[in-house]
Structure formats: C-alpha cells, structure tokens
C-alpha positions, 0 to 999 in steps of 0.5 A: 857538445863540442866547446867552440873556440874562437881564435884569430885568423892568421895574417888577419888578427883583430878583423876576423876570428876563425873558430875550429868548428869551421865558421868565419867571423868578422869583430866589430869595426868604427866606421866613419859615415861623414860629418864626424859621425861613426857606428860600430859595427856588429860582429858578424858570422861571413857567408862562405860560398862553395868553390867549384873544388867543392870547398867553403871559401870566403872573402877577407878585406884588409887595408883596402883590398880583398881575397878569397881563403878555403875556411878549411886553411883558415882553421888549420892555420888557427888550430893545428900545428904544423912544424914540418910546413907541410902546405896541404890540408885534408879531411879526414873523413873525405867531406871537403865541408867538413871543416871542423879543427878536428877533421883536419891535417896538415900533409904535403901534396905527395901524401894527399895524392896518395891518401886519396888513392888509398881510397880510390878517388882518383886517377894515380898516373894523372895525379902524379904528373900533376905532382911533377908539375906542382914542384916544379911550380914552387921552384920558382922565384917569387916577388911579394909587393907590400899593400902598405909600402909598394916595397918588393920583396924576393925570395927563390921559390914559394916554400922559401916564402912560405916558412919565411912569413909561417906556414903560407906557402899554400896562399902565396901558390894561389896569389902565383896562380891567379886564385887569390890576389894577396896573402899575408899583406903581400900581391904576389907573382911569379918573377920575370927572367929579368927580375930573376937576373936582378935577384940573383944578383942580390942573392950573390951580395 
C-alpha cells in the first residue's frame, strides 16, 4: 500500500494540505462566532466536482476571497519538480482522475498535444492552431492586483510571471481567461493598450 503524504499547497501554506494520492484537505481553522467566542474547526477532506474538461476541481478561500484549482496542478505543484517551468500537467495513463503524484508530469503545451496524438485522442491540425493561439496568449502582458494591498503589479507576459511568483504560469492563464479569479494572492488580467503604453514605459526606467 502506498504511504500517504501530506504537504502544503502551494500559495496556500497552513490552510490546505494536497496529498500525492490526489485528496485535498483543509487544516484546522479559530473561527470567531460573536460574543468573544471561538471553536476551532475540524480538519476536513474538500469534495472535488468534475469539471466539464473531465477534471477534479476544487475550491480554496484565502483572505476573503475563493478560486477553483484542477487537484491535478495542486499535486504536481506539491510533489513534482519542475526545473524546466514547463506549464502543463499529464496523466500518465490518460485517466484525467487519476491524480495521484506518481501518474503525473509537468510537460509543455507542444508536447501534451503531441503526446495525446501518439495515442490518438485528438485532431492534430485543430490542436496545432490551438497551439499558435496559446502562444500568442501568454505573449501578452499581465497586470497582477494584490488581495492584500490593491498594489498592481506588470509583467510582459504570463511565463515572465509565472517563473517570477514559481511555477504559476498555468494559474495566471486561467485568472487571464476568466477560469480562476485569482492565483497566488494576486487578480489577474490581461493589460489594456494603455496600461501596456504606461508599462513600457516603466520597463525603459
């Protein structure tokens, strides 16, 4: 039988815990209930719902505010090494639900589309202007709003973020395509011509 292990979820330490055999848990939290009057919380596995994708998701609250990770990113984020940044996560044997550390690796989006054609499950020439489509994406630049502080910050596109706040890139692209509200205590978006005038600018100091 396979040793659980429980580490923290990224962006998420000492609310959540991820384990690598794919099941989310939340730690114990004080709650204040009125009247100066607290319980603590028990330590809870999170029930994931399957995305129309076919993938576990399921919901993290931090600071007041909530957003909807794949499990599948939350074990790989915990569990496998990804020296390269590559932003894509595949399973192994091909069953999205199957989200446990050792079914799991980080690739980039060229080889995903080419590992599922090795297997024909999809249509190569569609997947391929997908591709394009995809990298022109994460050229863009990004504006990033701190849930803390409202402070904004830039960057040129959503890789330069992603290795700047480690290994985000897929969470930021979500946040940009309106799939997740937030990533690693940060609302994100695609920048405005303007905001892009003012960055450049900023990028010339």
């Amino acid at each position: 039988m396979e040793e659980e292990i429980l580490r923290d979820v990224v962006g998420y330490e000492g609310l959540y815990l991820v384990s690598n055999t794919g099941f989310v848990i939340s730690t114990p939290k004080q709650h204040y209930c009125g009247n100066n009057r607290t319980y603590i919380s028990k330590a809870r596995v999170l029930k994931a719902n399957i995305s129309n994708k076919g993938y576990y998701r399921v919901r993290l609250y931090k600071n007041g505010s909530s957003a909807q990770f794949g499990v599948h990113r939350l074990v790989a984020n915990a569990f496998i090494e990804n020296p390269d940044n590559k932003p894509c996560v595949n399973h192994l044997d091909c069953n999205p639900l199957n989200n446990n550390a050792d079914n799991l690796e980080w690739i980039t989006f060229s080889e995903n589309l080419l590992y599922a054609k090795s297997l024909g499950r999809l249509d190569f020439k569609k997947q391929h202007q997908a591709l394009n489509e995809f990298r022109e994406t994460v050229k863009k630049p990004v504006i990033g709003t701190s849930l803390e502080t409202g402070e904004k910050i830039y960057f040129e596109s959503i890789t330069v973020a992603g290795k700047h706040f480690g290994n985000a890139s897929g969470g930021i692209s979500d946040c940009c395509n309106n799939k997740n509200k937030t990533s690693r205590g940060y609302a994100w978006s695609f920048a405005t011509p303007d905001e892009i005038s003012r960055m450049k600018q900023e990028w010339k100091k």
